[in-house]
C-alpha positions as CSV (number, residue, x, y, z in Angstrom):
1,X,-79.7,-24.3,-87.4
2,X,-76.6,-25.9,-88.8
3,X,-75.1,-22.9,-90.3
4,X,-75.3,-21.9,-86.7
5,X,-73.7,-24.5,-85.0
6,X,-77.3,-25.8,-83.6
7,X,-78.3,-28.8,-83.6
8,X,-81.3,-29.9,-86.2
9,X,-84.5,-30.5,-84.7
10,X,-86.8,-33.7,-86.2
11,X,-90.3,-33.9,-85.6
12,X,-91.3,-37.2,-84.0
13,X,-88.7,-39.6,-83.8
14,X,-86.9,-39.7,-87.1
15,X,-87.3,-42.7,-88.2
16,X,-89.9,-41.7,-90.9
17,X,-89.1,-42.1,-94.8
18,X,-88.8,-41.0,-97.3
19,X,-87.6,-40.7,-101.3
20,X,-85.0,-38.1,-102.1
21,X,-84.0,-37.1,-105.8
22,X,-82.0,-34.1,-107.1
23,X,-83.2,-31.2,-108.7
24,X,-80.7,-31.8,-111.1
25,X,-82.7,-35.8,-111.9
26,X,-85.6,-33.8,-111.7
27,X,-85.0,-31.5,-114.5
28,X,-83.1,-34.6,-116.6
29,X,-86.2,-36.7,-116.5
30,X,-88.6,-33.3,-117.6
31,X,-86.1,-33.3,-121.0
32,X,-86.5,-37.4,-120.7
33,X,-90.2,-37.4,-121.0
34,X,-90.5,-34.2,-123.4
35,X,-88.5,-36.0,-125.8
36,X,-90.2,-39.8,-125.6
37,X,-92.5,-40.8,-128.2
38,X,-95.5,-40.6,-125.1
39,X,-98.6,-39.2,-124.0
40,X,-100.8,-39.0,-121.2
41,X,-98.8,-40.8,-118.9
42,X,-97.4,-40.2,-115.5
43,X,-94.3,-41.0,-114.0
44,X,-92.7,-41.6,-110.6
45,X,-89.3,-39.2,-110.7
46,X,-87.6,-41.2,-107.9
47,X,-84.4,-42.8,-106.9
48,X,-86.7,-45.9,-105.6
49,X,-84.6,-45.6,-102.2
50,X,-86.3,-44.9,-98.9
51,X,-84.0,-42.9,-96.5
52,X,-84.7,-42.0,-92.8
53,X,-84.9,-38.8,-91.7
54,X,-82.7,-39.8,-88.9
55,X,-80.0,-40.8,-92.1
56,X,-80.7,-37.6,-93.7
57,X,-79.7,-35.7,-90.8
58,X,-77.1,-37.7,-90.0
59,X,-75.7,-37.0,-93.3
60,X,-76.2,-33.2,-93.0
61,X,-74.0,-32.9,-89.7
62,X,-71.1,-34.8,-91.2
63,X,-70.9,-32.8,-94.4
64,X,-71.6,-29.5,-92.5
65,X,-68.6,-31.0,-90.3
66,X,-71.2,-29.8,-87.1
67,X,-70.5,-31.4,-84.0
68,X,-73.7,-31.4,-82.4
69,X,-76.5,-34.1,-81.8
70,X,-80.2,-34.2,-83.2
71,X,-83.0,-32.4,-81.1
72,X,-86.3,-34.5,-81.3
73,X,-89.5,-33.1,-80.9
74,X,-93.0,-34.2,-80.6
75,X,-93.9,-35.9,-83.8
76,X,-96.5,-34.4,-86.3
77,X,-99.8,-36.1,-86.5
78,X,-100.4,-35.2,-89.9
79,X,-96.9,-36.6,-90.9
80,X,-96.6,-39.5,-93.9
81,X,-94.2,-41.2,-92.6
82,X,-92.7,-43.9,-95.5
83,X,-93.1,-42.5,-99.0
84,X,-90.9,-44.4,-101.5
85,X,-91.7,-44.0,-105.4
86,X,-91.0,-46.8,-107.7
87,X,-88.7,-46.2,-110.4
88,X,-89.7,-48.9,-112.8
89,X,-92.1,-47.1,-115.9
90,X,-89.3,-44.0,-116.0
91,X,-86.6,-46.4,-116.4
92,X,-88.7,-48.6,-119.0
93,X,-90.6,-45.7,-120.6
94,X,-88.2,-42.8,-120.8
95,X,-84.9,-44.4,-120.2
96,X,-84.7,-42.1,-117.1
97,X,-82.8,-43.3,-114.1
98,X,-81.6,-40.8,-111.7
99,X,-77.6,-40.1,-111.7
100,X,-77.0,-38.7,-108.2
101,X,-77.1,-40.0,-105.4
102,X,-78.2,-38.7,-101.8
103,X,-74.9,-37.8,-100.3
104,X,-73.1,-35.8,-103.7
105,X,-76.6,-34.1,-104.0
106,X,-76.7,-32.7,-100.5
107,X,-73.1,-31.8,-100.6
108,X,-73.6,-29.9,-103.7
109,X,-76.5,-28.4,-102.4
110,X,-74.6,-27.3,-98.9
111,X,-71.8,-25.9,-101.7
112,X,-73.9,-24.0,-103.3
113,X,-75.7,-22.4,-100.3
114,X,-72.5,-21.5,-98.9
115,X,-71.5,-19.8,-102.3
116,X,-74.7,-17.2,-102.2
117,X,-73.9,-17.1,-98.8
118,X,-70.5,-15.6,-99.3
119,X,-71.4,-14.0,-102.3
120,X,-74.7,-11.9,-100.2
121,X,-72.1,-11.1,-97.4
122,X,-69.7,-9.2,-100.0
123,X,-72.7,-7.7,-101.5
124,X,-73.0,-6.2,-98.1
């Protein structure tokens, strides 16, 4: 909706939580946990950060540059609405501890889907 100059709609009343990680942190803590002297163990891949859907939004329309508000809309009853992981046996365990945060990982993510965008148009 953004890419078309619409405003986002959230479910319910945005305000629900949750924890965001990179693809990038995902993949680095994969290598982290293949290469630890471990077994049979599980572990949280998390930033340990809770962040509103309201927040995550938010941050969308500013790095989309979008001038346009948030359309809510009747809230899920099936929705979890706060799930934060915790960190703290990845950081002891595996030395993992995610590098990016929310705000360079979105705006990569925005570059990049702009990039195969472009790219799919000249393809045309």
């Amino acid at each position: 909706r953004l890419d078309r100059g619409e405003a986002p709609t959230v479910f319910g009343d945005g305000t629900q939580g949750y924890d965001f990680v990179s693809v990038r942190d995902c993949a680095r803590a994969n290598v982290a946990a293949m290469t630890a002297d471990v077994v049979d163990r599980c572990y949280n891949v998390c930033t340990g950060t809770l962040t509103s859907i309201n927040e995550l939004v938010a941050t969308l329309i500013q790095l989309t540059g979008q001038q346009v508000s948030i359309d809510y809309g009747p809230a899920d009853v099936s929705f979890v609405e706060r799930r934060v992981g915790d960190p703290t046996r990845a950081r002891e365990e595996l030395n993992f501890v995610t590098q990016m945060g929310l705000v360079d990982g979105l705006r990569e993510l925005i570059e990049w889907r702009d990039s195969h965008r472009r790219r799919g148009e000249e393809l045309q």
